[in-house]
Backbone bond lengths (Angstrom), bond angles and torsions (degrees), N, CA, C in turn:
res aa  C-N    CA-C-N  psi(-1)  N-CA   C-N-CA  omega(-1)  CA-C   N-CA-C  phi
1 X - - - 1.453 - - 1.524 108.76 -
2 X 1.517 120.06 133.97 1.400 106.54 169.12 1.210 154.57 -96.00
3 X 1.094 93.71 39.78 1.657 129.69 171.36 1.694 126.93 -47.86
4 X 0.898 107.13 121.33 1.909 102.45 172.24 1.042 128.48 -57.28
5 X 1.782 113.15 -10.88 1.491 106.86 137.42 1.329 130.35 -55.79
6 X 1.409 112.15 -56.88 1.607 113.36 168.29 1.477 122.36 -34.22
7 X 1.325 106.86 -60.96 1.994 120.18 179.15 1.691 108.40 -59.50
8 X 1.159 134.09 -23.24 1.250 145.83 178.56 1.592 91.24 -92.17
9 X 1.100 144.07 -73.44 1.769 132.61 -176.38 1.826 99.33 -39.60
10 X 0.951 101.11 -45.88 1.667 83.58 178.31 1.339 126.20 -89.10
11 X 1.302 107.65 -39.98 1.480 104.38 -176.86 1.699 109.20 -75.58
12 X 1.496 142.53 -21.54 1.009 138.36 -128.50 1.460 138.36 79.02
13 X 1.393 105.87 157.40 1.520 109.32 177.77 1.457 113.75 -137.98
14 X 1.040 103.17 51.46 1.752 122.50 -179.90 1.431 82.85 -91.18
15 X 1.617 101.71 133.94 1.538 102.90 164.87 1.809 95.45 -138.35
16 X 1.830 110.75 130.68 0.847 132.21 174.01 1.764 122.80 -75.82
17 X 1.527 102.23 122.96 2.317 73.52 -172.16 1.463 82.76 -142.11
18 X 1.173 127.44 -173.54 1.453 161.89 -143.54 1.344 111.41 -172.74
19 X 1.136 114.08 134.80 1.498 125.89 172.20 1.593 108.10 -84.35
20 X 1.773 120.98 142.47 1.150 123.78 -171.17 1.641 118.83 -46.22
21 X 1.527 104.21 -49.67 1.448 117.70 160.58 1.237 156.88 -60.61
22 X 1.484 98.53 8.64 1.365 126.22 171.17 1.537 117.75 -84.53
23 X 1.418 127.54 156.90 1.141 117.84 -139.56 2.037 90.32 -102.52
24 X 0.868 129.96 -178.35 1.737 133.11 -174.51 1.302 81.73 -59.41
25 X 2.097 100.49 -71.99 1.496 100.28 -159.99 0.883 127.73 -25.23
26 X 1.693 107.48 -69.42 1.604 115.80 178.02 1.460 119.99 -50.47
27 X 1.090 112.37 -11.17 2.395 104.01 -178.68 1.930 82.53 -99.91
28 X 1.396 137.05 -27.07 1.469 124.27 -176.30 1.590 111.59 -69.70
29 X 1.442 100.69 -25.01 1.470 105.70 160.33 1.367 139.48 -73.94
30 X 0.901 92.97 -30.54 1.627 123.77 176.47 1.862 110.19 -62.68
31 X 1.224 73.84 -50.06 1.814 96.52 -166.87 2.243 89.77 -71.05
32 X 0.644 106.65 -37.06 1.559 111.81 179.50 1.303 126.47 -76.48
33 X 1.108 95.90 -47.84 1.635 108.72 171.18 1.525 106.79 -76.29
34 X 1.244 134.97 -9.79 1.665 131.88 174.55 1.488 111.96 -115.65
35 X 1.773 113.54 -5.81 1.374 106.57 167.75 1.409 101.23 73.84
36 X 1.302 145.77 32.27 1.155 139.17 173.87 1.871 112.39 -129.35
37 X 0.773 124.51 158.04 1.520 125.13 -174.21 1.704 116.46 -108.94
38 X 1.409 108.95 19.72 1.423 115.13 169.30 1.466 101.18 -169.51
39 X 1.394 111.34 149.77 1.577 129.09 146.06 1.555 133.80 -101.09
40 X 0.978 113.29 138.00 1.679 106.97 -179.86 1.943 113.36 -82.06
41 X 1.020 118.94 109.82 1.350 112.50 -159.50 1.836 93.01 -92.03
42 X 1.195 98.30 112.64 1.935 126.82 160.08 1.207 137.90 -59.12
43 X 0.853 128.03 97.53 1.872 98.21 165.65 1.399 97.14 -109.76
44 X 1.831 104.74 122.89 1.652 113.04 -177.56 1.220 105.21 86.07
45 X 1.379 106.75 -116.30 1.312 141.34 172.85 1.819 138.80 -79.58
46 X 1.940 79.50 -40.71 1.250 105.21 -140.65 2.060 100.87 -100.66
47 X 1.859 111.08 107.43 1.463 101.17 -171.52 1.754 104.47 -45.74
48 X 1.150 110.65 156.31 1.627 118.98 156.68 1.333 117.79 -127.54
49 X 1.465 122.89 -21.86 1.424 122.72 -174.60 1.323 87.11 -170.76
50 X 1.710 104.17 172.44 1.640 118.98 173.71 1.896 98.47 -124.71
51 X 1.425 107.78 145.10 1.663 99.82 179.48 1.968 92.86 -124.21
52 X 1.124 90.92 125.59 1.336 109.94 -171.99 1.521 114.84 -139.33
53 X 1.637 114.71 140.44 1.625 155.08 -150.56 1.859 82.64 -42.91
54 X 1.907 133.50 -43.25 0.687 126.09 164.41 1.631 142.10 -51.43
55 X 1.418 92.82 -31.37 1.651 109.79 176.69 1.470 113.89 -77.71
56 X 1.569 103.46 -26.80 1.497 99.30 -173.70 1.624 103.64 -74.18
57 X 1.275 100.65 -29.99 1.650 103.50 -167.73 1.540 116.52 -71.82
58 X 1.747 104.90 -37.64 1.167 95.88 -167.84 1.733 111.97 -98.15
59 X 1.543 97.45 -11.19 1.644 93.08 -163.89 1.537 75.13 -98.92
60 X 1.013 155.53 -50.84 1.515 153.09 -148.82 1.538 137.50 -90.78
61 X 1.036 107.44 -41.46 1.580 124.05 -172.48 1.720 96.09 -118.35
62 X 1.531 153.10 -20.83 1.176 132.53 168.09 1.400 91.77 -108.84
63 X 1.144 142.89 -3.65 0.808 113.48 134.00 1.665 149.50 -89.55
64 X 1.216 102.43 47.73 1.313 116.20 -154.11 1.685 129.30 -11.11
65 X 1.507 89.80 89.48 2.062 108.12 176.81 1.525 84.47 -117.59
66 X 1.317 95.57 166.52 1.809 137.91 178.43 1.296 95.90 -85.66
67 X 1.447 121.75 105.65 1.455 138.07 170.78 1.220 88.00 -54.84
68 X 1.276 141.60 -61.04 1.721 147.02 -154.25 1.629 86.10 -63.54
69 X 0.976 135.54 -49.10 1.708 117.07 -151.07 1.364 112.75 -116.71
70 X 1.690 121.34 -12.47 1.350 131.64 163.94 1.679 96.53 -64.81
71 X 1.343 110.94 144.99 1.723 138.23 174.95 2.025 107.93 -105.78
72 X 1.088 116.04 110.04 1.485 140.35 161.19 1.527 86.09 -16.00
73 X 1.004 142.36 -77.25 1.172 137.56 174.78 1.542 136.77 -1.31
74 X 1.496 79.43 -59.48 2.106 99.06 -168.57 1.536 86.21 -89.73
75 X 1.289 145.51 -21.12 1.082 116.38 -172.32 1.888 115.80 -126.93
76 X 1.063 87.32 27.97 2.039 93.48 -174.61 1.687 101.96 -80.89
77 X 1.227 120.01 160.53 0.901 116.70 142.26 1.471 126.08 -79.25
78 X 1.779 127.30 126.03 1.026 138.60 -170.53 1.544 116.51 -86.37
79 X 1.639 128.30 -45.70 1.245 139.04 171.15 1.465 102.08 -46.45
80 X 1.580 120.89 77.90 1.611 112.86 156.81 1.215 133.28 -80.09
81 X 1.409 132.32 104.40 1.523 120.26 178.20 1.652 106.04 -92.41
82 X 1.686 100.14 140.04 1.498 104.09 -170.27 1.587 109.52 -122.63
83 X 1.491 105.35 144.69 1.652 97.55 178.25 1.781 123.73 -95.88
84 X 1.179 132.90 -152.93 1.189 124.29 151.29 1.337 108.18 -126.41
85 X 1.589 133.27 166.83 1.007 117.54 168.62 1.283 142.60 -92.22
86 X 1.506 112.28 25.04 1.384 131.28 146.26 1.425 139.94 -88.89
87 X 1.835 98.51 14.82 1.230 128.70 -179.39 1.269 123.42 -72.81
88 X 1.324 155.33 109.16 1.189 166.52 -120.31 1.872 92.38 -95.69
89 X 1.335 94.05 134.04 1.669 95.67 -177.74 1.897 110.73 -66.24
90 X 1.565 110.76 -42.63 1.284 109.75 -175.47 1.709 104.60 -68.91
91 X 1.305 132.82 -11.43 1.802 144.95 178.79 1.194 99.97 -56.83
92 X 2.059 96.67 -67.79 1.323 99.95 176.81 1.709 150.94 -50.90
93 X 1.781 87.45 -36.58 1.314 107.07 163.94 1.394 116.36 -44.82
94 X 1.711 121.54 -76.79 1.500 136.45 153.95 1.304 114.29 -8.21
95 X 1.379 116.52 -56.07 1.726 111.46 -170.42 1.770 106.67 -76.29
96 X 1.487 110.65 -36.25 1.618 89.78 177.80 1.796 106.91 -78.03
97 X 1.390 116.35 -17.61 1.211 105.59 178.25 1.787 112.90 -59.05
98 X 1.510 103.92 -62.58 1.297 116.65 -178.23 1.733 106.87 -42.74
99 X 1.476 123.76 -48.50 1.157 130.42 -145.88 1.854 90.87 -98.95
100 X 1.192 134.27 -34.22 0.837 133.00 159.49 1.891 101.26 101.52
101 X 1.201 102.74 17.24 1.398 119.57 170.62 1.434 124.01 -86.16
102 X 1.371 137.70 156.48 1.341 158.40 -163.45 1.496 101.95 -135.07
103 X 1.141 143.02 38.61 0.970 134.41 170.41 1.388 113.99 176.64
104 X 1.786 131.24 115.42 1.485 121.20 151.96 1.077 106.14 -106.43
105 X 1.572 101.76 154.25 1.912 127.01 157.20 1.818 88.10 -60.24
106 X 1.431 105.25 156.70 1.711 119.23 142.20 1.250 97.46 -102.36
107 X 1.326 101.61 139.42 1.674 95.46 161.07 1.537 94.93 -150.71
108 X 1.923 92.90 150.33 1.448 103.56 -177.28 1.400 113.52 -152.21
109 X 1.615 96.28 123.53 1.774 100.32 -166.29 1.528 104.04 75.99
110 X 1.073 116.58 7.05 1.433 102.78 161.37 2.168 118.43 127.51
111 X 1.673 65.60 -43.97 2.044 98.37 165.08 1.874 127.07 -78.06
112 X 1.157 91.30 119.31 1.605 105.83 -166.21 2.502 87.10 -64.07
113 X 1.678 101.11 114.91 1.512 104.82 167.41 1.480 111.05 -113.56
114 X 1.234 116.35 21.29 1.492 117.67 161.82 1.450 109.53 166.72
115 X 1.380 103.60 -173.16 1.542 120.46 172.13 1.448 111.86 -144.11
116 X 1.315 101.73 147.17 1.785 103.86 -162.37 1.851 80.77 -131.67
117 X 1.872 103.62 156.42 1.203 100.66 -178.73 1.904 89.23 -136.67
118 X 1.261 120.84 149.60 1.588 117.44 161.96 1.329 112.79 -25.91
119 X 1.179 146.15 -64.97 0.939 165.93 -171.49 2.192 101.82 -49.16
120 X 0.852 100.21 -52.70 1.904 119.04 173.53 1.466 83.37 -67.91
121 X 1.472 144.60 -74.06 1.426 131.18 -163.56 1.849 109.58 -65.06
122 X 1.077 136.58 -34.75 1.255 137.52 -159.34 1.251 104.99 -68.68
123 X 2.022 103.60 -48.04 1.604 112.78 -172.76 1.750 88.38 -70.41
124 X 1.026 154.23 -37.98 1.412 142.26 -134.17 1.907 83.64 -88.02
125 X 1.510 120.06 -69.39 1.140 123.79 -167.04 1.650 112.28 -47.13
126 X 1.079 90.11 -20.34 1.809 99.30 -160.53 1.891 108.73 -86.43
127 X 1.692 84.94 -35.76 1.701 92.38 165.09 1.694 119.81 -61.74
128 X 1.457 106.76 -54.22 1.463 117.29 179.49 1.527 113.22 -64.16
129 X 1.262 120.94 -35.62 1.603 118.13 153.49 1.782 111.39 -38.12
130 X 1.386 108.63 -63.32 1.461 116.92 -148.05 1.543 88.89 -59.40
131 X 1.790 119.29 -53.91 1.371 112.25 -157.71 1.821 99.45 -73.52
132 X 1.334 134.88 -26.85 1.319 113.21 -164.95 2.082 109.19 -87.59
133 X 1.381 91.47 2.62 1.420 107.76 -179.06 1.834 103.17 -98.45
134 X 1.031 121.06 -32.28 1.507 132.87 139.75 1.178 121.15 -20.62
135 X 1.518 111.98 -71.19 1.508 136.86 -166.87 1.281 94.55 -62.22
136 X 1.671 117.94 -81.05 1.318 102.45 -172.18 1.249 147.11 -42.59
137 X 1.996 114.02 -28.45 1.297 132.18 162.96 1.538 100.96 -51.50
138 X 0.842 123.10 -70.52 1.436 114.05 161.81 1.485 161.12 9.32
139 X 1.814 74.92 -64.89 1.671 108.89 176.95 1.461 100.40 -85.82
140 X 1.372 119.47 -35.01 1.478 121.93 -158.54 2.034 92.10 -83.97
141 X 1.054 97.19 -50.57 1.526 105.96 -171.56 1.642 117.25 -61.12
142 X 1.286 104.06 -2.20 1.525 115.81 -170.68 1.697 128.46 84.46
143 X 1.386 95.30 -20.66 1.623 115.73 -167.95 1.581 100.27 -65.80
144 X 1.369 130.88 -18.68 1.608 134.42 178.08 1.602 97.93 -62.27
145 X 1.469 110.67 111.72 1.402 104.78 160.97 1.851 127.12 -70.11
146 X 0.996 96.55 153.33 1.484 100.20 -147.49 1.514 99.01 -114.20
């Protein structure tokens, strides 16, 4: 099924976050040391923004601030759109297209159970291409058992 449940069973549901009050540096580290290109920035529990490889660039470094003394805060993006994970993979696609985002929370019942990035949807679509493009070679080639 192609659901963001499905893409989350495979890819994982480790979700990386940062507290608002943490400094750039410290979430650019973060973001490096976990190999991922965004954090979901928390307070508690509760998402408030995501700080992402884009934010650092554009709110931080051209604009030349002190990663060390700028706060995750002043420079996250705040507009979070979130999916569920009975959310249709091509939905999801649509909403970062429309929204112009690289990154959703899942959230379910209220609780953030992952994060999906374009990049997690492209490989997913791109897999289900390869195998139903498979199949048909298949079908055409005779090799489809019948």
């Amino acid at each position: 099924m192609d659901t963001i449940a499905a893409v989350l069973r495979e890819k994982g549901s480790k979700v990386y976050t940062v507290a608002p009050g943490a400094t750039v540096l410290e979430a650019a580290r973060a973001m490096d040391a976990h190999n991922v290109g965004s954090l979901l920035v928390v307070d508690g529990d509760k998402p408030v923004g995501i700080f992402s490889e884009r934010d650092l660039m554009r709110r931080v470094v051209v604009a030349g601030k002190d990663p060390a003394k700028v706060k995750v805060r002043e420079v996250m993006s705040r507009d979070v759109w979130v999916v569920e994970p009975d959310t249709r993979v091509k939905e999801a696609m649509a909403i970062m297209t429309e929204r112009r985002c690289r990154h959703l929370p899942v959230v379910e019942k209220g609780k953030v159970v992952g994060l999906i990035s374009i990049g997690d949807l492209v490989r997913w679509i791109s897999k289900d291409q390869e195998f139903q493009i498979r199949m048909l070679e298949n079908y055409i080639t005779g090799a489809y058992p019948a």
